[in-house]
Residue frames as qw, qx, qy, qz and C-alpha x, y, z in Angstrom:
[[0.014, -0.513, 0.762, -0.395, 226.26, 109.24, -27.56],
 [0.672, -0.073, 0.590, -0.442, 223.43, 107.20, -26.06],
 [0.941, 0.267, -0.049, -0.205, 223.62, 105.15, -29.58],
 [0.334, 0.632, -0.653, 0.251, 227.38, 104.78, -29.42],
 [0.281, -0.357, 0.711, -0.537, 227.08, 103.40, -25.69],
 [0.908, 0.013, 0.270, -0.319, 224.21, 100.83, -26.39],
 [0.395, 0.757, -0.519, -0.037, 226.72, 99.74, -28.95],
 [0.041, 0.633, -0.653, 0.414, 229.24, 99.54, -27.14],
 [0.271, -0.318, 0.780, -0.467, 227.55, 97.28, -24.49],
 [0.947, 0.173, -0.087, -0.257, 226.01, 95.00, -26.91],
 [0.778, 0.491, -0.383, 0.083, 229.03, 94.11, -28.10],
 [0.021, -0.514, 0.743, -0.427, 230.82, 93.79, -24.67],
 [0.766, -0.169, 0.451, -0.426, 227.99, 91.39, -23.39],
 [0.927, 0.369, -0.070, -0.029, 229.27, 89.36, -26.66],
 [0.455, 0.502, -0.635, 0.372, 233.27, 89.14, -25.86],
 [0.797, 0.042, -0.545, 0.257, 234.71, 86.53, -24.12],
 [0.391, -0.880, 0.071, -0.260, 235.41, 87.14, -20.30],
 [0.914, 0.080, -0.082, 0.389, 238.76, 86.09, -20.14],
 [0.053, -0.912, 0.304, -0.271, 240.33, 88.73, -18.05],
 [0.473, 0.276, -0.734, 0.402, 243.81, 87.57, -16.45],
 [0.102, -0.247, 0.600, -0.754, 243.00, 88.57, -12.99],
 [0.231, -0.628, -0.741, 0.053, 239.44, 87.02, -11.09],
 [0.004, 0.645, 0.346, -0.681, 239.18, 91.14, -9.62],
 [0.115, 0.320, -0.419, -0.842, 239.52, 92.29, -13.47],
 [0.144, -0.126, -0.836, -0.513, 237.38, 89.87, -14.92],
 [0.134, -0.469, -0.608, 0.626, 234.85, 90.61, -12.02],
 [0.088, 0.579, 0.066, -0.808, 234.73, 94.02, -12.64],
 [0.201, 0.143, -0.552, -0.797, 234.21, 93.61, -16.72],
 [0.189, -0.473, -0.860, 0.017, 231.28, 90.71, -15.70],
 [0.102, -0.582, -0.671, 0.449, 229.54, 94.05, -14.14],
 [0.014, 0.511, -0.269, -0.817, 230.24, 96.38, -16.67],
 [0.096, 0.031, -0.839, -0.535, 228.74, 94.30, -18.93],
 [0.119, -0.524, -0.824, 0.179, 225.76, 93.49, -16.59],
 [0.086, -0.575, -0.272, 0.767, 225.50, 97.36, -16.12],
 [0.072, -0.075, 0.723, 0.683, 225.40, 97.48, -19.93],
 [0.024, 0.331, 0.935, 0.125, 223.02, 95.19, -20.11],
 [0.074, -0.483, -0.689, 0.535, 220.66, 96.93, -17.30],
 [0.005, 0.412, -0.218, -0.885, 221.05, 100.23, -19.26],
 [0.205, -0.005, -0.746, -0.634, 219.39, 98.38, -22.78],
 [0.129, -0.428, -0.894, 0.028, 216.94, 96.23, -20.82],
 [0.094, 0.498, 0.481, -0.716, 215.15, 99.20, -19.45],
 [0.262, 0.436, -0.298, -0.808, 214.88, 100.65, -23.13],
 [0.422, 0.101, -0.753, -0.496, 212.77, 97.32, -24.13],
 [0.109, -0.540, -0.827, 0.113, 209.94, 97.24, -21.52],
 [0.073, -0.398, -0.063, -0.912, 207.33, 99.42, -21.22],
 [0.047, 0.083, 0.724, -0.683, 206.15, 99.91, -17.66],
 [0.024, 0.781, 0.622, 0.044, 201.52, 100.43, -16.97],
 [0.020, -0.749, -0.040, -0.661, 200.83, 104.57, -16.95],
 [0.692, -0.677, -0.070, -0.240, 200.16, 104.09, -13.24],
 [0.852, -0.111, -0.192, 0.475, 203.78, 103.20, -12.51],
 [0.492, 0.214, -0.020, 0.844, 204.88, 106.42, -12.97],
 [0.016, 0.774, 0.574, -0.265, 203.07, 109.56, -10.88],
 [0.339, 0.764, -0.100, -0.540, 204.01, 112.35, -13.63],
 [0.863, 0.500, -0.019, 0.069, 205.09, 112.23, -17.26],
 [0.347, 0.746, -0.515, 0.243, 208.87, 113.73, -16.76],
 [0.759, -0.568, 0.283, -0.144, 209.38, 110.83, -13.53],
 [0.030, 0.611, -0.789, -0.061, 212.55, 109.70, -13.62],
 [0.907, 0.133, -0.346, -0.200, 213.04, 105.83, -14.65],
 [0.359, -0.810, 0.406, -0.222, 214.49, 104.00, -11.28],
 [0.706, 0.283, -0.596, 0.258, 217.19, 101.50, -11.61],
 [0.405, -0.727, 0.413, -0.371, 217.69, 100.35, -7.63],
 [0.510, 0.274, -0.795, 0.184, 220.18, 97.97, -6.53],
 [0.853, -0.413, -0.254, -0.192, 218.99, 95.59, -3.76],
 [0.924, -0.337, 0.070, 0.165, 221.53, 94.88, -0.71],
 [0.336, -0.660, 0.327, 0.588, 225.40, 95.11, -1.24],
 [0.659, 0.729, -0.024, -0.182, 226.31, 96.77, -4.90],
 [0.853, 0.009, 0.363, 0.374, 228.40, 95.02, -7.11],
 [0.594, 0.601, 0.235, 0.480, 228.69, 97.49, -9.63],
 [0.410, -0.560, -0.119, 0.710, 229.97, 100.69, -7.64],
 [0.267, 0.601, 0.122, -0.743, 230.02, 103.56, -9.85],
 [0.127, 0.096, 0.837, 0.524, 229.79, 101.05, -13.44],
 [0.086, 0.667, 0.740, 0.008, 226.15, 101.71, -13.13],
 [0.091, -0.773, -0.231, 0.584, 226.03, 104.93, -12.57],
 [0.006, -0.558, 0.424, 0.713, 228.37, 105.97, -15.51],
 [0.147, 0.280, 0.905, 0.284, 226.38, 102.85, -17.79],
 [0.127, 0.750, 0.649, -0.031, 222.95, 104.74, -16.91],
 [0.269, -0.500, -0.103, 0.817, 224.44, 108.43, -17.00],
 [0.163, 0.346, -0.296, -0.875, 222.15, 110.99, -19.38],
 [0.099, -0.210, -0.943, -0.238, 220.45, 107.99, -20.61],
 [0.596, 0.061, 0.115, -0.792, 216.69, 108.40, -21.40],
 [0.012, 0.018, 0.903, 0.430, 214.09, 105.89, -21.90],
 [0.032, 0.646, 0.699, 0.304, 210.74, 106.96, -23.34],
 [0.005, 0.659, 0.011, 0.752, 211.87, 110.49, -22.69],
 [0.737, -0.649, -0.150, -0.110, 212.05, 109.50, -19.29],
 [0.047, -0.705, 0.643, -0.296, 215.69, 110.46, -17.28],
 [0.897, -0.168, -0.408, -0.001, 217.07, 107.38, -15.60],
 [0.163, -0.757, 0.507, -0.379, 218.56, 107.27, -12.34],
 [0.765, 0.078, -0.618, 0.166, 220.13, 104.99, -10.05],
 [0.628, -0.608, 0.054, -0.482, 219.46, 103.95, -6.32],
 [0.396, 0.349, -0.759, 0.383, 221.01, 102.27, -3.87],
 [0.681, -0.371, 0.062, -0.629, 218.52, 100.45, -1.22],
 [0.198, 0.344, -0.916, 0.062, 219.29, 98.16, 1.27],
 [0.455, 0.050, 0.814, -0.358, 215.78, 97.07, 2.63],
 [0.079, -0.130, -0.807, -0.570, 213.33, 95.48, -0.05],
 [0.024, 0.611, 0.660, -0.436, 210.50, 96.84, 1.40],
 [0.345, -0.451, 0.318, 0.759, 211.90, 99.70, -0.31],
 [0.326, 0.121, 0.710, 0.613, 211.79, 98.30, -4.14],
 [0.272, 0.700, 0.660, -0.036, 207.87, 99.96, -4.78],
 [0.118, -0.848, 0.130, 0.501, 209.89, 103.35, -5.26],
 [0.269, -0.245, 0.811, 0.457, 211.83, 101.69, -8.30],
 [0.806, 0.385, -0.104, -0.438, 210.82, 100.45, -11.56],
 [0.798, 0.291, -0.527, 0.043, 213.77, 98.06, -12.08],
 [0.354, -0.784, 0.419, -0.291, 215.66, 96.53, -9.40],
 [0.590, 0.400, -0.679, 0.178, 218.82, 94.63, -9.79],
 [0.749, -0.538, 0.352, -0.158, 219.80, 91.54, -6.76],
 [0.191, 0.752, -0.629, 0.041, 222.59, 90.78, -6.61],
 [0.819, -0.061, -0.532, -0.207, 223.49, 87.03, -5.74],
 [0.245, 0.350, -0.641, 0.638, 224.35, 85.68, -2.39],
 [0.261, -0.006, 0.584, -0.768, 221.54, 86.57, -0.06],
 [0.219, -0.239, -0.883, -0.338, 218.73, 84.07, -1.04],
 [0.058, -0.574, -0.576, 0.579, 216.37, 85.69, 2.06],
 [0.127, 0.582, 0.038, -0.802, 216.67, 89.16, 0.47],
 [0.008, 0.009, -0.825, -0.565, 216.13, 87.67, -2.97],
 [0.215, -0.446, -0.868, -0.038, 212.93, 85.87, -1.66],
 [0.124, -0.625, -0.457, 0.621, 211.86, 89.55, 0.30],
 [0.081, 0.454, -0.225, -0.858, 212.21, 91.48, -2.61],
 [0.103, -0.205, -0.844, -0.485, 210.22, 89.22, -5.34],
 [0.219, -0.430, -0.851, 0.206, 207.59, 89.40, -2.75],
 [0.041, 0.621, 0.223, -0.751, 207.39, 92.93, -2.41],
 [0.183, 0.242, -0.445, -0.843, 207.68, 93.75, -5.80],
 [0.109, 0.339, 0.917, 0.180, 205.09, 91.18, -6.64],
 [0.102, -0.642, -0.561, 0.512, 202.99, 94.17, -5.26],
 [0.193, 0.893, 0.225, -0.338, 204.07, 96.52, -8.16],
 [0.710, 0.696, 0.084, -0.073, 205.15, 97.10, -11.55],
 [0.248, -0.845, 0.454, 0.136, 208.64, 96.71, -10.75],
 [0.769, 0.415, -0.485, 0.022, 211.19, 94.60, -13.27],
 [0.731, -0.600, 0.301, 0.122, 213.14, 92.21, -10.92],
 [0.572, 0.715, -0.397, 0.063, 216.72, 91.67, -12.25],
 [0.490, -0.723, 0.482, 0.070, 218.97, 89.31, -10.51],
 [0.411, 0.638, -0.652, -0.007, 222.24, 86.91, -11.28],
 [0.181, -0.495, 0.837, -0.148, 221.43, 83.58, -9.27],
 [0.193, 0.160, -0.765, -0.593, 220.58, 80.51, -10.89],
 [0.181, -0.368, -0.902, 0.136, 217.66, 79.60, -9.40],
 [0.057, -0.147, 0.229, 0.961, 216.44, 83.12, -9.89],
 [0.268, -0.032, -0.452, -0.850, 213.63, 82.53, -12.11],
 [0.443, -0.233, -0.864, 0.051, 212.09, 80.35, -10.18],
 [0.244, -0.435, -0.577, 0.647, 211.84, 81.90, -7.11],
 [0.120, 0.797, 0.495, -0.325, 209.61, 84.48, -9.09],
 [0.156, -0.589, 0.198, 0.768, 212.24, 86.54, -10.48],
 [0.574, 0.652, 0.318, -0.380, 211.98, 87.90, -14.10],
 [0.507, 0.823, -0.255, 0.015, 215.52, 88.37, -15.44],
 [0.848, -0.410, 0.221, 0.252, 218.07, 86.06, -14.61],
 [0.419, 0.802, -0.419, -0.081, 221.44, 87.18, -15.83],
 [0.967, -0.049, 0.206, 0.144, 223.85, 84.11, -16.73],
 [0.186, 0.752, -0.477, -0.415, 227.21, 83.43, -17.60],
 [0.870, 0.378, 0.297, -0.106, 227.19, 80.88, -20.76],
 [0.827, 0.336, 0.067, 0.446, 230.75, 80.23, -22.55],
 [0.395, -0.109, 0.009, 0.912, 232.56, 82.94, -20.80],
 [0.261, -0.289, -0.164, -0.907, 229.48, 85.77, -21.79],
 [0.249, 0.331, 0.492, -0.765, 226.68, 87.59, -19.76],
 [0.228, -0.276, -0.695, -0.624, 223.74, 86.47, -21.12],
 [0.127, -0.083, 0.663, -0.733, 220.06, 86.29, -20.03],
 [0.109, -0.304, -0.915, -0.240, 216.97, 84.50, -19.38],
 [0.321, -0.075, 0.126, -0.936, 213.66, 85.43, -18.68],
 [0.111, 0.381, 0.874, -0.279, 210.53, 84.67, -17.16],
 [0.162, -0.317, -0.645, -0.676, 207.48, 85.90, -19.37],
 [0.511, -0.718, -0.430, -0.198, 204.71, 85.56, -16.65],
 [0.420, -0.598, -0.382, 0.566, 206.18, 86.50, -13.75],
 [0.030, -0.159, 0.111, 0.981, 206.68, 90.20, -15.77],
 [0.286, -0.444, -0.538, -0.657, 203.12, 90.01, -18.28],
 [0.480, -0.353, -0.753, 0.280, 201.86, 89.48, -14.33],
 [0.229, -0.600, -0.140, 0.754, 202.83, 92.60, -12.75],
 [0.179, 0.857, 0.320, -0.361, 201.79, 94.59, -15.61],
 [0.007, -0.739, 0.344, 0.579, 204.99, 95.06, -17.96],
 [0.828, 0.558, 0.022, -0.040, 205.40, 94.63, -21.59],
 [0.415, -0.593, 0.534, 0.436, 208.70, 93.39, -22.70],
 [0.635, 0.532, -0.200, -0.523, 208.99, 93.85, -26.31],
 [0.937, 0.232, 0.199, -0.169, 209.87, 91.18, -28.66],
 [0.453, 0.731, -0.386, 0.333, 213.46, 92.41, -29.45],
 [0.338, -0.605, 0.625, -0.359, 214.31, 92.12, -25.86],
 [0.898, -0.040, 0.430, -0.086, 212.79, 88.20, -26.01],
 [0.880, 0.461, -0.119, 0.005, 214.86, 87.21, -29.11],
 [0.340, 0.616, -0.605, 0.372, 218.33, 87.79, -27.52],
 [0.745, -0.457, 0.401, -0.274, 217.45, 85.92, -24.21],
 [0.242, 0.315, -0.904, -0.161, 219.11, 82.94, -24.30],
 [0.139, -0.165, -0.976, -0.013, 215.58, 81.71, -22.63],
 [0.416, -0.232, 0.071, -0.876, 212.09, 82.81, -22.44],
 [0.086, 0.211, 0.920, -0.320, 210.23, 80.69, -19.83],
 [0.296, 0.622, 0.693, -0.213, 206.05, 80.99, -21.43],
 [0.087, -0.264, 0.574, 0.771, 207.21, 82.36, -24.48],
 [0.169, -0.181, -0.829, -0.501, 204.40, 80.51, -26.10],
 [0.174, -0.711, -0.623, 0.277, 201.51, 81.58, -23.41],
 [0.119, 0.281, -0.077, -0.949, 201.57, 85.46, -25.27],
 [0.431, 0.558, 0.669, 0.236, 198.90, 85.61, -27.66]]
């Protein structure tokens, strides 16, 4: 099931968003992003020291108001990665994030953006957010949309920094890896 579902949300992050409605086409933009979140987790691999047993749940925590209402939830549901359970949070101060391993921001609030890079800077925590100026401001995953599809870029240092490995499968589908060439 859990191969059926990556699948599945490759191949939605690759079709055209061209829902009639702006609340339908919305909602598939986060299903797709929720998709996404689900795959991305299964192609870094956190330090030992992130985690404070072996069976700790992997934390997926949404920053501020959630876009995705229960899309995440049913995207991450049963889902393992490195035999690790994944769960999903809902946190609304970024002080917060050090509890987390991944944590999605949502776009809009450029303060809480700029409070949460900052904390996390502090610990092994994947930032994920969706506003275009994103990578800059420290973040690590910027998710874009690029001809009608959810795509995404990536910062390279600001993750190799904090301590995570993002494999090499996960860099070839970016549509950008900022110090791509500064691995060795």
């Amino acid at each position: 099931m859990a191969a059926q579902r990556k699948i599945a949300f490759a191949l939605a992050g690759a079709l055209f968003l061209a829902a009639p409605r702006a609340a339908a086409q919305r909602a598939l933009e986060y299903e797709v992003k929720a998709g996404f979140l689900y795959n991305i987790i299964n192609f870094v691999t956190w330090p030992p020291d992130a985690f404070a047993g072996a069976t700790d749940p992997v934390r997926v925590c949404v920053v501020g108001t959630d876009p995705f209402g229960r899309l995440l939830d049913r995207a991450i549901e049963g889902g393992t990665a490195n035999r690790r359970p994944i769960v999903a949070n809902r946190i609304a101060n970024p002080n917060d994030i050090a509890a987390c391993h991944l944590v999605f921001l949502p776009g809009g609030n450029t303060e809480r953006i700029d409070r949460a890079v900052r904390a996390a800077a502090q610990h092994p925590v994947l930032t994920v957010g969706e506003t275009a100026d994103f990578l800059r401001r420290g973040g690590m995953i910027a998710f874009v949309i690029d001809g009608g599809r959810v795509r995404f870029d990536i910062n390279l240092p600001a993750a190799t920094s904090r301590g995570l490995m993002l494999s090499s499968r996960l860099l070839q589908v970016a549509r950008t890896v900022i110090g791509k060439g500064q691995t060795g």
